[in-house]
VOKOLBA-576687 format. One record per residue (C-alpha): z, y, x; residue number from 0; residue in three letters. Coordinates in Angstrom, 1 decimal. Layout:
<atoms>
<pz: Z | py: Y | px: X | nr: NUM | rest: ALA>
...
</atoms>
This chain:
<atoms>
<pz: 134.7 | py: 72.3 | px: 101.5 | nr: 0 | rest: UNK>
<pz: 138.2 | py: 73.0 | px: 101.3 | nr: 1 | rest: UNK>
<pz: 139.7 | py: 76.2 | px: 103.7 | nr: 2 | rest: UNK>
<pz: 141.6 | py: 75.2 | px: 106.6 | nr: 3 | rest: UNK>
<pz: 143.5 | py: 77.4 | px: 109.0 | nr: 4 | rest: UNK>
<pz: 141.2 | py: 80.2 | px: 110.9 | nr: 5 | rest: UNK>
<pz: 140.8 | py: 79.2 | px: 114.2 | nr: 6 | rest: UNK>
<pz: 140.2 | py: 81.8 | px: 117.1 | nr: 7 | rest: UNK>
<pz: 139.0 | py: 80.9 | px: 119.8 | nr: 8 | rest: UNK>
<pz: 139.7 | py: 82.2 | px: 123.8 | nr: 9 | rest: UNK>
<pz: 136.9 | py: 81.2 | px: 126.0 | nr: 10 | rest: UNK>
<pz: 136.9 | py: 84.4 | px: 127.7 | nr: 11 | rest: UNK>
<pz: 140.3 | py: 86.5 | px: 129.2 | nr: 12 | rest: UNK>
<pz: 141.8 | py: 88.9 | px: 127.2 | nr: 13 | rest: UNK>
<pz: 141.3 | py: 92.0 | px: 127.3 | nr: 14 | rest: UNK>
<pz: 138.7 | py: 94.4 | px: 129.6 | nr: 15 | rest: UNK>
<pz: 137.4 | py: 92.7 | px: 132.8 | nr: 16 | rest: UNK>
<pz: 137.2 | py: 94.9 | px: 135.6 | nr: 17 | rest: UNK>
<pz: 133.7 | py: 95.1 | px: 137.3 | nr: 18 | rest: UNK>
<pz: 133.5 | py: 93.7 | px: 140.3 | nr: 19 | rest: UNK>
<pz: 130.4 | py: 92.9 | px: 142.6 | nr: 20 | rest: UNK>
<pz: 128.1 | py: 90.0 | px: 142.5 | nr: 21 | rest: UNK>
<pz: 129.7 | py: 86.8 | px: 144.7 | nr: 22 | rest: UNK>
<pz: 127.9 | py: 84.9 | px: 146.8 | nr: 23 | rest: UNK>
<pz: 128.3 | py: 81.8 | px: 146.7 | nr: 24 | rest: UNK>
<pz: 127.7 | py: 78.4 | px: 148.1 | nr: 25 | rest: UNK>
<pz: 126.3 | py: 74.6 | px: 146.3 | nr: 26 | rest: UNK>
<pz: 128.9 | py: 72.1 | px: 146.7 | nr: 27 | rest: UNK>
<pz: 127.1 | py: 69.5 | px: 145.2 | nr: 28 | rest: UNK>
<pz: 124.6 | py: 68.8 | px: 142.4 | nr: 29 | rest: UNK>
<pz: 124.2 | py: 66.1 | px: 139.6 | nr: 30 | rest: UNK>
<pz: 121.9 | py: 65.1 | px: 137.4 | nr: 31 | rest: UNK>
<pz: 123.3 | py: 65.4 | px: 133.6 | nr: 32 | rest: UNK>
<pz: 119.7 | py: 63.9 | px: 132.4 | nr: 33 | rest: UNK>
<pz: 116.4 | py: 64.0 | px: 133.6 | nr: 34 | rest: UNK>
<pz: 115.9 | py: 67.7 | px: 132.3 | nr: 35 | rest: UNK>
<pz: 118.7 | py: 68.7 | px: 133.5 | nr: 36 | rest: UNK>
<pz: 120.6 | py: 69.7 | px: 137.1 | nr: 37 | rest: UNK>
<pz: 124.4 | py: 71.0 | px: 137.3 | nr: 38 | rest: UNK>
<pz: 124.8 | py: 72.4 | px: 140.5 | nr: 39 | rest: UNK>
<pz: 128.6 | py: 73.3 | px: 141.2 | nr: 40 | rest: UNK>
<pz: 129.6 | py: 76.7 | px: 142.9 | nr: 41 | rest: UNK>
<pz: 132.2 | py: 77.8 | px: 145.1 | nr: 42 | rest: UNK>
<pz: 133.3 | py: 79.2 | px: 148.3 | nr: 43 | rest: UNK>
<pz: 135.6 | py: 82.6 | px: 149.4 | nr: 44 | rest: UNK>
<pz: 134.2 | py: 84.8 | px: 147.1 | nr: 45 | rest: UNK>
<pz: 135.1 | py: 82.8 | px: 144.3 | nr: 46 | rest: UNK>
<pz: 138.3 | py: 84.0 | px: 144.3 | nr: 47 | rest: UNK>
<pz: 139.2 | py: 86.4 | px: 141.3 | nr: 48 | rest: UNK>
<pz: 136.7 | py: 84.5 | px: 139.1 | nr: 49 | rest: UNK>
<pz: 138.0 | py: 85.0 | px: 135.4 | nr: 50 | rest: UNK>
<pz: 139.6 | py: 81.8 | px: 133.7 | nr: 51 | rest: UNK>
<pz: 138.6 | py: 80.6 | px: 130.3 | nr: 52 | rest: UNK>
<pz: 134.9 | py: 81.4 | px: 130.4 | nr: 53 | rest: UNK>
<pz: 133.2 | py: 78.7 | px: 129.4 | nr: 54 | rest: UNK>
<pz: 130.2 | py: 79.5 | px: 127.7 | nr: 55 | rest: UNK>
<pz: 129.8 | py: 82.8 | px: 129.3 | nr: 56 | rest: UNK>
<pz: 126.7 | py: 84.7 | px: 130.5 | nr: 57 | rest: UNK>
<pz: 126.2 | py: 85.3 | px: 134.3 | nr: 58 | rest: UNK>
<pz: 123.5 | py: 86.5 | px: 136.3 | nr: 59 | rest: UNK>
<pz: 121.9 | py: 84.7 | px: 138.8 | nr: 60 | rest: UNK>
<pz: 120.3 | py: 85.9 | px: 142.0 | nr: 61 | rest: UNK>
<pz: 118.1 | py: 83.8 | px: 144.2 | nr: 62 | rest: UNK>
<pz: 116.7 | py: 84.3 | px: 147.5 | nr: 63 | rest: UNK>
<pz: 112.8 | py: 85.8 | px: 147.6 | nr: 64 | rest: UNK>
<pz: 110.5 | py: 83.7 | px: 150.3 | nr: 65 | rest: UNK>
<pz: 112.2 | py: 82.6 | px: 153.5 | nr: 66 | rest: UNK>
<pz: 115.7 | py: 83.9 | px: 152.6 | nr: 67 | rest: UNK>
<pz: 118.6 | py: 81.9 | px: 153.6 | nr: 68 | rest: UNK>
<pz: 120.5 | py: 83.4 | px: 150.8 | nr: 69 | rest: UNK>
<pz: 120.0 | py: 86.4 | px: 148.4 | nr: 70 | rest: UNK>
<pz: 120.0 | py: 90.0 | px: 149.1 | nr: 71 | rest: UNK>
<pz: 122.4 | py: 90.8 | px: 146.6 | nr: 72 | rest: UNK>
<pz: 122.8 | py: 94.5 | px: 144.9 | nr: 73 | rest: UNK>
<pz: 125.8 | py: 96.6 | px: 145.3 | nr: 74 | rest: UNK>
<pz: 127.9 | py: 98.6 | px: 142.7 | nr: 75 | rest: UNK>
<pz: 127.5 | py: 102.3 | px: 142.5 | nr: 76 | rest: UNK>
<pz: 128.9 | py: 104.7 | px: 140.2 | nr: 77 | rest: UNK>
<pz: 125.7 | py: 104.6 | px: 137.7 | nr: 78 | rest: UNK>
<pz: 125.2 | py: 101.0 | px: 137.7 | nr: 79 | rest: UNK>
<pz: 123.7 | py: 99.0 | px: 140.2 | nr: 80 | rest: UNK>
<pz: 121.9 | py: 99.8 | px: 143.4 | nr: 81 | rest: UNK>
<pz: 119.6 | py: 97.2 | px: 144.2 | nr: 82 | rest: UNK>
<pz: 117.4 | py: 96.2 | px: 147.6 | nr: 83 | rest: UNK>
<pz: 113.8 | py: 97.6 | px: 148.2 | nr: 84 | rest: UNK>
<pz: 111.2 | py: 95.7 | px: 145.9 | nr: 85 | rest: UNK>
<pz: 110.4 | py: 92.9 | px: 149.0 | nr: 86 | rest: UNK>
<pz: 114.1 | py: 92.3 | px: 149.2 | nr: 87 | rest: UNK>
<pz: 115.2 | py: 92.6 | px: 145.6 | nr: 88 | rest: UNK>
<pz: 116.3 | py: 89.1 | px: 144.6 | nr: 89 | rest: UNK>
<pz: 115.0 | py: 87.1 | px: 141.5 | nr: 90 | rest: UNK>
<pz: 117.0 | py: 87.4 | px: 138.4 | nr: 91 | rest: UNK>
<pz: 118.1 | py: 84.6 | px: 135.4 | nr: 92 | rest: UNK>
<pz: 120.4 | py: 85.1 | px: 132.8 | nr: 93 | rest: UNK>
<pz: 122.3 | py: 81.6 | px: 132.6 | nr: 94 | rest: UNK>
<pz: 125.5 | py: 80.1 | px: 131.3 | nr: 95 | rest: UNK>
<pz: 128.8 | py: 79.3 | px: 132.6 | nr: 96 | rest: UNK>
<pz: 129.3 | py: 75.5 | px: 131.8 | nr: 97 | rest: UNK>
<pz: 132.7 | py: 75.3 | px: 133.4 | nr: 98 | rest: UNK>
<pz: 134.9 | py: 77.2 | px: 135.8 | nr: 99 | rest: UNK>
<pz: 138.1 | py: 75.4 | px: 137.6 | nr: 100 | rest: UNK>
<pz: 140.0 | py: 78.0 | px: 138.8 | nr: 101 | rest: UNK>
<pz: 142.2 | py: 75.9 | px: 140.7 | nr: 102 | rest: UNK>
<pz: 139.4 | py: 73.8 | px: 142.5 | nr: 103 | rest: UNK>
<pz: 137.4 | py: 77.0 | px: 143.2 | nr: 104 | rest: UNK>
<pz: 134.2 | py: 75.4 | px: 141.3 | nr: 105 | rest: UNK>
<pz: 132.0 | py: 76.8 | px: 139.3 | nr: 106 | rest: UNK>
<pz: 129.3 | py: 74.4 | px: 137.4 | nr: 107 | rest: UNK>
<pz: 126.0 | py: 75.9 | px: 136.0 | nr: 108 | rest: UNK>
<pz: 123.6 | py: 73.4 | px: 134.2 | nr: 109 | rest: UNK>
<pz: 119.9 | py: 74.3 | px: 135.2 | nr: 110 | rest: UNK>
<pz: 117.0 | py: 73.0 | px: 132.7 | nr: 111 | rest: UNK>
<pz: 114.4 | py: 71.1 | px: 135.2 | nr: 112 | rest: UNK>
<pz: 110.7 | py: 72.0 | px: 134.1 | nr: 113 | rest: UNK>
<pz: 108.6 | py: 71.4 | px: 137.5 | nr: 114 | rest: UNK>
<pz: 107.9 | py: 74.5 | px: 140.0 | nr: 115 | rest: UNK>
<pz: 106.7 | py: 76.3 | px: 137.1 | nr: 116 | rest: UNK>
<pz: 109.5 | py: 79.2 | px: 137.5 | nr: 117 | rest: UNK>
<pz: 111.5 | py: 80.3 | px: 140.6 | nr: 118 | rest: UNK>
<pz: 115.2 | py: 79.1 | px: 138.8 | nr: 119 | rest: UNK>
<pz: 113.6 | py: 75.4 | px: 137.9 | nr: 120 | rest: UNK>
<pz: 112.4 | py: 75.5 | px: 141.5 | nr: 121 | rest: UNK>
<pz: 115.3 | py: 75.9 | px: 143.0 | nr: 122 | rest: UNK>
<pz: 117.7 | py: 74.5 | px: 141.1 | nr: 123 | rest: UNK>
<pz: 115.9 | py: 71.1 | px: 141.8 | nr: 124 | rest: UNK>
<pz: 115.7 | py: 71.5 | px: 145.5 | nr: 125 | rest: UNK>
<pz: 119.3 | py: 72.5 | px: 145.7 | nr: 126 | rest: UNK>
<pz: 121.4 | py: 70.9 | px: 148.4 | nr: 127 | rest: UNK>
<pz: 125.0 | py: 71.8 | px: 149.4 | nr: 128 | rest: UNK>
<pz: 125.7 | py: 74.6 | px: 151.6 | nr: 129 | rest: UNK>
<pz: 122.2 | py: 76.2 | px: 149.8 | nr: 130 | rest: UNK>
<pz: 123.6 | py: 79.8 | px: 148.8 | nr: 131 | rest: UNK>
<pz: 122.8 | py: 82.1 | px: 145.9 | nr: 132 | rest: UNK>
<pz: 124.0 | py: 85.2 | px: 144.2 | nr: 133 | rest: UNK>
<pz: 126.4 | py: 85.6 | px: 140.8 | nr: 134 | rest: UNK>
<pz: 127.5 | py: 88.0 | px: 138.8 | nr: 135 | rest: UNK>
<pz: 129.7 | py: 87.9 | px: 135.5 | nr: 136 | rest: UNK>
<pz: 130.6 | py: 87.0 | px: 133.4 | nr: 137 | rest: UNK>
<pz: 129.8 | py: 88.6 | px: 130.6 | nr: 138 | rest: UNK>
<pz: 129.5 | py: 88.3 | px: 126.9 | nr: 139 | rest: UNK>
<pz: 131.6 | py: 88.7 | px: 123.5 | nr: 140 | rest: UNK>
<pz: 135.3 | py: 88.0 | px: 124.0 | nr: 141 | rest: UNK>
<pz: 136.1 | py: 85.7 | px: 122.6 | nr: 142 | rest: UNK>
<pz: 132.4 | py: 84.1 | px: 122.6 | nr: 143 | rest: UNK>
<pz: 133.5 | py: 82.4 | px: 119.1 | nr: 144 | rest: UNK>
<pz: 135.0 | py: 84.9 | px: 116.3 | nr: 145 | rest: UNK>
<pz: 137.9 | py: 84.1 | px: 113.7 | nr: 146 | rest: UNK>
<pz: 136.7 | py: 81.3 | px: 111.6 | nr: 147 | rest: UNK>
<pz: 137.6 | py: 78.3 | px: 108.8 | nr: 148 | rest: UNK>
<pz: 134.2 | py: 76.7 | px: 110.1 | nr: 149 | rest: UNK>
<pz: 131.9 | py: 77.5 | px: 112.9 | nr: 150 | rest: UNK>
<pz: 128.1 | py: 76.5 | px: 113.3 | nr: 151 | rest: UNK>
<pz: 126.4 | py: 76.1 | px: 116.4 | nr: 152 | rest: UNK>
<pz: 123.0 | py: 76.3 | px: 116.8 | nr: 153 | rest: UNK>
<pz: 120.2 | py: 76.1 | px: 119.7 | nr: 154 | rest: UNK>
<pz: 118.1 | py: 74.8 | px: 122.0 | nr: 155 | rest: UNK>
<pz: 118.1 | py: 72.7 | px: 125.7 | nr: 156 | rest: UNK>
<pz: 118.2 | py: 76.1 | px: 127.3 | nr: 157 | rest: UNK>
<pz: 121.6 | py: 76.5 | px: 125.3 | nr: 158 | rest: UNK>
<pz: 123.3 | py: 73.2 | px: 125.5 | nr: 159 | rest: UNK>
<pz: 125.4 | py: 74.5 | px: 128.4 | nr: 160 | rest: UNK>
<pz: 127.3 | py: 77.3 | px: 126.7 | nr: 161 | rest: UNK>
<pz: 127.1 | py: 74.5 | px: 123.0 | nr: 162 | rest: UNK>
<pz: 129.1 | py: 71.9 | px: 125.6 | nr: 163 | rest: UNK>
<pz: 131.4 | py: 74.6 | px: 126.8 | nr: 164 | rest: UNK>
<pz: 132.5 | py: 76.1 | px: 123.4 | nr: 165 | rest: UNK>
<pz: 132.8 | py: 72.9 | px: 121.7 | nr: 166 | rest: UNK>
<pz: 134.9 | py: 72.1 | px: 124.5 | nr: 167 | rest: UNK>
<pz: 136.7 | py: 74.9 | px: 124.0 | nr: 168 | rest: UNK>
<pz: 137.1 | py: 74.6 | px: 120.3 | nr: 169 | rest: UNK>
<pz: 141.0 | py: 73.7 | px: 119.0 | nr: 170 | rest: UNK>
<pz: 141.2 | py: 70.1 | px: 118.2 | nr: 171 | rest: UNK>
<pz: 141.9 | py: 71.4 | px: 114.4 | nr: 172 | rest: UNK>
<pz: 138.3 | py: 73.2 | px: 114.4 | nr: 173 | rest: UNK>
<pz: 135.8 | py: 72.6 | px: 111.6 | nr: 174 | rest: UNK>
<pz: 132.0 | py: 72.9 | px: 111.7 | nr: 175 | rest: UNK>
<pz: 128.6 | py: 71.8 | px: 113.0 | nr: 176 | rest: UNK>
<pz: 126.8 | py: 72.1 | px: 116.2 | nr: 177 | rest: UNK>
<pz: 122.9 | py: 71.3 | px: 115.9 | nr: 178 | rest: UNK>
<pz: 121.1 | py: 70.9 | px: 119.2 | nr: 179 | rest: UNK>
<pz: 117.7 | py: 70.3 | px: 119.4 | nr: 180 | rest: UNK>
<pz: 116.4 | py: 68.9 | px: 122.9 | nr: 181 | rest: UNK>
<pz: 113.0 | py: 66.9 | px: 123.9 | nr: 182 | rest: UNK>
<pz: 113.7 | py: 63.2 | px: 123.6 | nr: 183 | rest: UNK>
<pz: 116.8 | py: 60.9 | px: 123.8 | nr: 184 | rest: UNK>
<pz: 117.2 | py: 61.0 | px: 126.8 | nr: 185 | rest: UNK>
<pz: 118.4 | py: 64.5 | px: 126.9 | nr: 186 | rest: UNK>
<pz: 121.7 | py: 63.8 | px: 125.2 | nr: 187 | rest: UNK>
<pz: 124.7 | py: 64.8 | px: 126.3 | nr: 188 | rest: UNK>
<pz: 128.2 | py: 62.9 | px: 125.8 | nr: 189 | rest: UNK>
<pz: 130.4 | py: 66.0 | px: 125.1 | nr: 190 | rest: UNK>
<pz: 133.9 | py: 66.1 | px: 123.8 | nr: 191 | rest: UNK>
<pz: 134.1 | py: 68.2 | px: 120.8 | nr: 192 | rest: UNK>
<pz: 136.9 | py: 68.3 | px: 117.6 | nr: 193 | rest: UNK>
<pz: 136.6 | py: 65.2 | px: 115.5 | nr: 194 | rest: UNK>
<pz: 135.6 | py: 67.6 | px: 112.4 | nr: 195 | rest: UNK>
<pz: 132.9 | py: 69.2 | px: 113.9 | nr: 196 | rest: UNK>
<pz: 129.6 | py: 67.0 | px: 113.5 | nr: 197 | rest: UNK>
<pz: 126.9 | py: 67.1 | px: 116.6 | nr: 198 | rest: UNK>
<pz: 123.6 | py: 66.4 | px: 115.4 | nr: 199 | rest: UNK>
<pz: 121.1 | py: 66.0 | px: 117.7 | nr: 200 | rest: UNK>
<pz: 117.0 | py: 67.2 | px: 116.7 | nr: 201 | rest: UNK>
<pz: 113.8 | py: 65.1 | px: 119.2 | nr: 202 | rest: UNK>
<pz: 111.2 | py: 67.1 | px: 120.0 | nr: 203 | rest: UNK>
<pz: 109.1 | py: 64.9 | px: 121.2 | nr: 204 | rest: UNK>
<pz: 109.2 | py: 66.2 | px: 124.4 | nr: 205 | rest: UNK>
<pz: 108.4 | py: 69.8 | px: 123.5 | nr: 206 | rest: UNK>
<pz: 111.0 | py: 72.7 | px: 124.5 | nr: 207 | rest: UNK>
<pz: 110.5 | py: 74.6 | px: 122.0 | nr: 208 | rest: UNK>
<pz: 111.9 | py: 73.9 | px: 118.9 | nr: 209 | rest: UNK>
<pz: 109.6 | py: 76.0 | px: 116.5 | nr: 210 | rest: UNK>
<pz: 110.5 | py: 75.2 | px: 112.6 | nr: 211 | rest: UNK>
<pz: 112.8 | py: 72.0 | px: 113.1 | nr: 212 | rest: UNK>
<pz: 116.1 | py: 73.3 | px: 114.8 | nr: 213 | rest: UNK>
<pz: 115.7 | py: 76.5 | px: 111.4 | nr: 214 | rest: UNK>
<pz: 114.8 | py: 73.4 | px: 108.8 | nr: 215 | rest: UNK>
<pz: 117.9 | py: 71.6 | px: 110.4 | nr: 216 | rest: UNK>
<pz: 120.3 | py: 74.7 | px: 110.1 | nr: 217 | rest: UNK>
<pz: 119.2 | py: 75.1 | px: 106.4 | nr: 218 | rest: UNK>
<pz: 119.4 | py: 71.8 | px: 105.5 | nr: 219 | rest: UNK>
<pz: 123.6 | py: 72.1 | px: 105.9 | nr: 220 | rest: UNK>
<pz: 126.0 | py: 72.0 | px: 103.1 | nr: 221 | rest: UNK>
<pz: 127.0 | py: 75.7 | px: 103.3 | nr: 222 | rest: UNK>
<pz: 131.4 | py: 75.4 | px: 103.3 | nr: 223 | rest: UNK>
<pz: 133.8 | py: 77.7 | px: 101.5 | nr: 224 | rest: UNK>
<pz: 136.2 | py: 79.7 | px: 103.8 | nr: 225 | rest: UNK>
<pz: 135.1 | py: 82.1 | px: 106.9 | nr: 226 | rest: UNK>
<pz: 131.7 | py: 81.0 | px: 108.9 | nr: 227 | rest: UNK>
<pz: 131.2 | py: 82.0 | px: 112.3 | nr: 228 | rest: UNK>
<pz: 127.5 | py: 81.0 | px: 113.5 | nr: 229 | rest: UNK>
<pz: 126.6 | py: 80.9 | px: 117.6 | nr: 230 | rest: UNK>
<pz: 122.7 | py: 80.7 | px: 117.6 | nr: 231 | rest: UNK>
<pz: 120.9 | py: 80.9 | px: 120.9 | nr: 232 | rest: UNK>
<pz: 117.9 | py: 79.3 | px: 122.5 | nr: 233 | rest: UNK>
<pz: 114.0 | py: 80.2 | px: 122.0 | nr: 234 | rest: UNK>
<pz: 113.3 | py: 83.9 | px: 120.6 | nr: 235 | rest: UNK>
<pz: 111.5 | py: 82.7 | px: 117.6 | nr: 236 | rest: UNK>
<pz: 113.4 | py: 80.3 | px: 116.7 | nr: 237 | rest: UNK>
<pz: 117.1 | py: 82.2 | px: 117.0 | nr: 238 | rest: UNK>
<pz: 115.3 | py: 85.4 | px: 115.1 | nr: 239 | rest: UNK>
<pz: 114.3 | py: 82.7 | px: 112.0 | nr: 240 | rest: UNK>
<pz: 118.0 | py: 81.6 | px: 111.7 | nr: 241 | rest: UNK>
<pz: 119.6 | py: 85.0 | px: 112.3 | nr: 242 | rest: UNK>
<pz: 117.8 | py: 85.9 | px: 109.6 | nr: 243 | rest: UNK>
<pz: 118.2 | py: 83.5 | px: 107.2 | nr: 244 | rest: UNK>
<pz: 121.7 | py: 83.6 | px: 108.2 | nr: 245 | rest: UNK>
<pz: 121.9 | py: 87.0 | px: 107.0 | nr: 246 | rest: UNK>
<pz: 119.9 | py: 87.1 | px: 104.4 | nr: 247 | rest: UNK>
<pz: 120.0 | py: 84.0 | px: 102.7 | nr: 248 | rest: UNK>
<pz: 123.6 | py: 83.2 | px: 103.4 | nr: 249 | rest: UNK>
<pz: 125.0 | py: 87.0 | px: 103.1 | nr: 250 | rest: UNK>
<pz: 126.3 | py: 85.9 | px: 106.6 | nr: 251 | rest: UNK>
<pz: 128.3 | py: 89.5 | px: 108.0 | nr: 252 | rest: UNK>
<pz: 126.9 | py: 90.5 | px: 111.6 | nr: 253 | rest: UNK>
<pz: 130.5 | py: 90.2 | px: 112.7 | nr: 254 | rest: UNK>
<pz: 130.4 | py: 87.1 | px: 112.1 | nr: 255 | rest: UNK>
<pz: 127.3 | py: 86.3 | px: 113.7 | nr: 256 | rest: UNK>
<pz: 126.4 | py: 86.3 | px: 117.5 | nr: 257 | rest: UNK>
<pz: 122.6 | py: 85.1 | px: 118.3 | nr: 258 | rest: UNK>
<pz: 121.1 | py: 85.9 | px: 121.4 | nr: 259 | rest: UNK>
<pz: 117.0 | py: 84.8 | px: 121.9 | nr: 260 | rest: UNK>
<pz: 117.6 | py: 83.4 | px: 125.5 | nr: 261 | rest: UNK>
<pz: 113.6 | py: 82.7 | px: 126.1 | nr: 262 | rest: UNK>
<pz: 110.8 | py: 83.5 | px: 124.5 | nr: 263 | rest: UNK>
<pz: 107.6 | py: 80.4 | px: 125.0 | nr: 264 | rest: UNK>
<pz: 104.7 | py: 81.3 | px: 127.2 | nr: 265 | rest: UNK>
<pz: 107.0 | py: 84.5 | px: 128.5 | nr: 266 | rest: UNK>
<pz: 109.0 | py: 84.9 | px: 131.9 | nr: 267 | rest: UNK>
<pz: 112.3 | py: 86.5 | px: 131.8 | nr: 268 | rest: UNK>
<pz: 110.8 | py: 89.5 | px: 133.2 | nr: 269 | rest: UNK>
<pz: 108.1 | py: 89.8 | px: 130.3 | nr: 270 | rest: UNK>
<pz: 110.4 | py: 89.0 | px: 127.7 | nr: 271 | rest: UNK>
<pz: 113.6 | py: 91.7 | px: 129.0 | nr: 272 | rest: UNK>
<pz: 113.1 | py: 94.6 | px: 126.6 | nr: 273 | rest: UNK>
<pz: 111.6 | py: 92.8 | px: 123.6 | nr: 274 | rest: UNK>
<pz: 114.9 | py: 90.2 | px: 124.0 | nr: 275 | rest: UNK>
<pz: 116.9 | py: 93.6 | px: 124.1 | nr: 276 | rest: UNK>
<pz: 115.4 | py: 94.6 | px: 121.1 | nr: 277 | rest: UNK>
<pz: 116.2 | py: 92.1 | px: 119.2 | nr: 278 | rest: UNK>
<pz: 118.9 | py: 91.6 | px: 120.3 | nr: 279 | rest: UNK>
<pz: 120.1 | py: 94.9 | px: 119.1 | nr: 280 | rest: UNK>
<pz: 118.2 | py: 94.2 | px: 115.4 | nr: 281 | rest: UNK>
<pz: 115.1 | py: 96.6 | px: 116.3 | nr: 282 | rest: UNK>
<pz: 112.9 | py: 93.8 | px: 115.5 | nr: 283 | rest: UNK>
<pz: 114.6 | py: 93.1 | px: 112.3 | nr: 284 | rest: UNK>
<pz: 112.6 | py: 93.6 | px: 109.0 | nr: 285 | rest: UNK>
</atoms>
C-alpha cells in the first residue's frame, strides 16, 4: 500500500485534564441502537465542564445499590478517592464515551443488553428519564489514536461504542480497517467512517465472545507499508491473542499499539480488575 500523509488524531483535549469529582447526572432519554444494545443520553448541571472531543473515552460508571434513588458517589481526597461504607459504596463499570455535545449538555453512553445477568445490563435496560447515576472521566490515552499512515481497529460488541466514536473521529483522509465482530446481523451499526477505511463486520452466531474469529480476521489483512497504529479492545482473550500477534508477528512498536481486555467471559468486572491490570501493563505477556 502506498504511504499517505500521517494522520493524528484529537479525540481527547489537549494537554493535562484537571481532576475533578464524579458528576451526577440525569437520563434524558434512551434508544435502542439494536436489540443488544441501549444508548442512554446524559446530562443535567453537573455536566458542565465536561471535556470536548472525547469520543471514545473511558469513564466510570456509578450506579445506585438496592433502593437508591441515585448513587452514593465517592469524593476526592488528596490520596485518591474516598469512597462510602461497603452498604453504600456504589457499583462500578468501566464504559465508553460514545458522544459528548458540549453545546446540548448530552452525553450518550451505549450499554450492551444481556438480560438481568449483571447490575449495568440491568439497569441500563430499565432506564427511564430523570433515572440518575454517577460519572467520572474521562480518561484514557490522548489522543486515543497515535500518529499514523493507516490505523486498524479491532474488537468486540462491548467495544463498538468507542470503534463508532474514533472512526467518527478519524480525518476524512484516514486509511485503515476496522474489524468488529458482534452476535448476528442484527447488531450492525450504520456508522460514518472515512471512505478508505473498510468496516468489516464478523457473526457470531449469537455468541459474545469472539474466541479465534475476530484474531483469524485481524490476520487475515493485507499488512500496508507506512506507520500502523492498531486500537484492539473487547474480550481479554481475544485482545491478548492479537496484541500479541501484533507484536510479535508484525514487529508492531508498543507505541503504536493501545489494547485494553475490557471483559474477560464467565468473569464480573470485579473478578477480572487486577488480572485486566495486569495485562494491561504486559505482566501476562510471555
Amino acid at each position: 500500500m502506498a504511504q499517505v500523509t500521517m494522520n493524528r488524531v484529537a479525540t481527547s483535549p489537549p494537554g493535562p485534564v484537571a481532576r475533578t469529582p464524579p458528576r451526577l447526572l440525569e437520563v434524558l432519554r434512551t434508544t435502542a441502537i439494536s436489540p443488544r444494545m441501549r444508548r442512554i443520553t446524559l446530562g443535567g448541571e453537573a455536566i458542565a465542564g465536561f471535556p470536548a472531543r472525547c469520543g471514545g473515552a473511558h469513564i466510570k460508571v456509578f450506579f445506585p445499590r438496592g433502593d437508591q434513588a441515585a448513587p452514593e458517589l465517592p469524593t476526592l481526597g488528596p490520596d485518591g478517592p474516598v469512597w462510602p461504607p461497603t452498604p453504600r459504596r456504589p457499583i462500578t463499570r468501566t464504559y465508553s464515551v460514545r458522544r459528548y455535545d458540549a453545546q446540548a449538555g448530552e452525553l450518550d453512553v451505549d450499554f450492551v443488553l444481556h438480560g438481568d445477568d449483571g447490575p449495568a445490563s440491568r439497569w441500563a435496560h430499565r432506564a427511564r428519564p430523570g433515572d440518575r447515576i454517577g460519572i467520572a472521566g474521562p480518561g484514557g490515552p490522548d489522543p486515543m489514536l497515535g500518529p499514523a499512515d493507516w490505523y486498524l481497529l479491532a474488537g468486540d460488541l462491548s467495544a463498538l461504542p468507542a470503534i463508532g466514536a474514533l472512526l467518527e473521529a478519524l480525518p476524512k483522509t484516514a486509511r485503515g480497517h476496522a474489524v468488529v465482530a458482534v452476535p448476528d446481523a442484527a447488531d450492525v451499526q450504520e456508522i460514518d467512517h472515512p471512505p478508505h477505511v473498510a468496516l468489516t463486520w464478523i457473526y457470531l452466531q449469537g455468541e459474545h465472545a469472539p474466541g479465534p474469529r475476530l484474531e483469524a480476521a485481524v490476520r487475515a489483512l493485507g499488512w500496508p507499508d507506512g506507520r500502523v497504529f492498531a486500537w484492539v479492545a473487547g474480550e481479554s482473550s481475544s485482545v491478548v491473542a492479537i496484541r500479541d500477534h501484533l507484536l510479535d508477528e508484525r514487529g508492531l512498536g508498543r507505541e503504536a499499539l493501545y489494547a485494553i481486555p475490557y471483559w474477560k467471559a464467565s468473569q464480573s468486572e470485579e473478578a477480572y480488575h487486577a488480572e485486566r491490570h495486569r495485562i494491561m501493563d504486559g505482566l501476562d505477556r510471555a
